[in-house]
Phi, psi and omega in degrees: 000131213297286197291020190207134176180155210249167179236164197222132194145157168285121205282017169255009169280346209273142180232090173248211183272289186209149181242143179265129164296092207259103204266198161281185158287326185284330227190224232271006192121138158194262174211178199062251206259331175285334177281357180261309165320324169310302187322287210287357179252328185062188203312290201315331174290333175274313175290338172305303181327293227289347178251014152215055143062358136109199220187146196246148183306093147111336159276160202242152188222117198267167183188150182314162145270333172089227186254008159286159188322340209261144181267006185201159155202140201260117196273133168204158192230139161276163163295175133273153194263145160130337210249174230264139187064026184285301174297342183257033129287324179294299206309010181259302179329293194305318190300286200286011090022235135009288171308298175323298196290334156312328176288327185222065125049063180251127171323282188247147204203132177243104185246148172294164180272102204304065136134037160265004176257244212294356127009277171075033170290137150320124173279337161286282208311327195277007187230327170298324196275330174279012155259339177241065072280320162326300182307334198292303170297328186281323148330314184272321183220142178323328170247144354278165209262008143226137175238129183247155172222118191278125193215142167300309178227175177314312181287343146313305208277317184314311171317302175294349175252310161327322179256012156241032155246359196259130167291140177293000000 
């Protein structure tokens, strides 16, 4: 699909409408892509978080971007793998996701690969469900009209382009 592609790079770099944040439940900051993001966005992005009360495994949450490139970033927690209903909790991060950037009618989106770090979601499983659901959605609505999905080293970026060339 046209409207979807991937980039291998650090995703607080990207100066799109919003990057999504595969955040905690609190927040408030933790490691990985959420603790870079936190950095890289600065202090003012933790106080916002504190005021909306933290975010449930599989919901999406909106916020300034701050001083990164993205004018926005859409906070969402993942499952972990292994735990009851972990894929349609990750395909829900991407739907509800998607859903945000659609209320406030954001162009372009960028997402990290949801809950493949300390998680420890499969990066083959975990790129099938975020590429036939990203599609799914993109397919049912006009917006957002590009989701680029973001991956760290090669072997992340090979996966993710084998499963959005893969028939559905």
């Amino acid at each position: 699909m046209e409207r979807i592609e991937v980039w291998q790079g650090d995703i607080t770099k990207l100066a799109v409408d919003a990057i999504v944040n595969a955040a905690n439940s609190s927040l408030l900051g933790g490691g990985g892509v959420d603790g870079a993001i936190h950095r890289a966005a600065g202090k003012e992005l933790v106080f916002e978080c504190r005021m909306l009360g933290g975010c449930q495994t599989g919901e999406a949450k909106l916020t300034k971007g701050y001083k990164l490139p993205a004018r926005y970033v859409i906070h969402t927690v993942g499952p972990r793998y292994g735990m009851r209903n972990d894929a349609e909790l990750l395909a829900s991060c991407y739907r509800s996701s998607l859903a945000v950037a659609r209320k406030h009618e954001l162009q372009t989106v960028a997402f990290p690969a949801i809950s493949t770090g300390i998680f420890r979601y499969p990066m083959r499983t975990a790129a099938r469900i975020a590429v036939r659901t990203v599609s799914a959605e993109l397919a049912a609505h006009e917006l957002p009209a590009k989701v680029i999905l973001c991956t760290l080293d090669d072997e992340a970026t090979q996966i993710m382009r084998a499963e959005l060339a893969a028939p559905s």
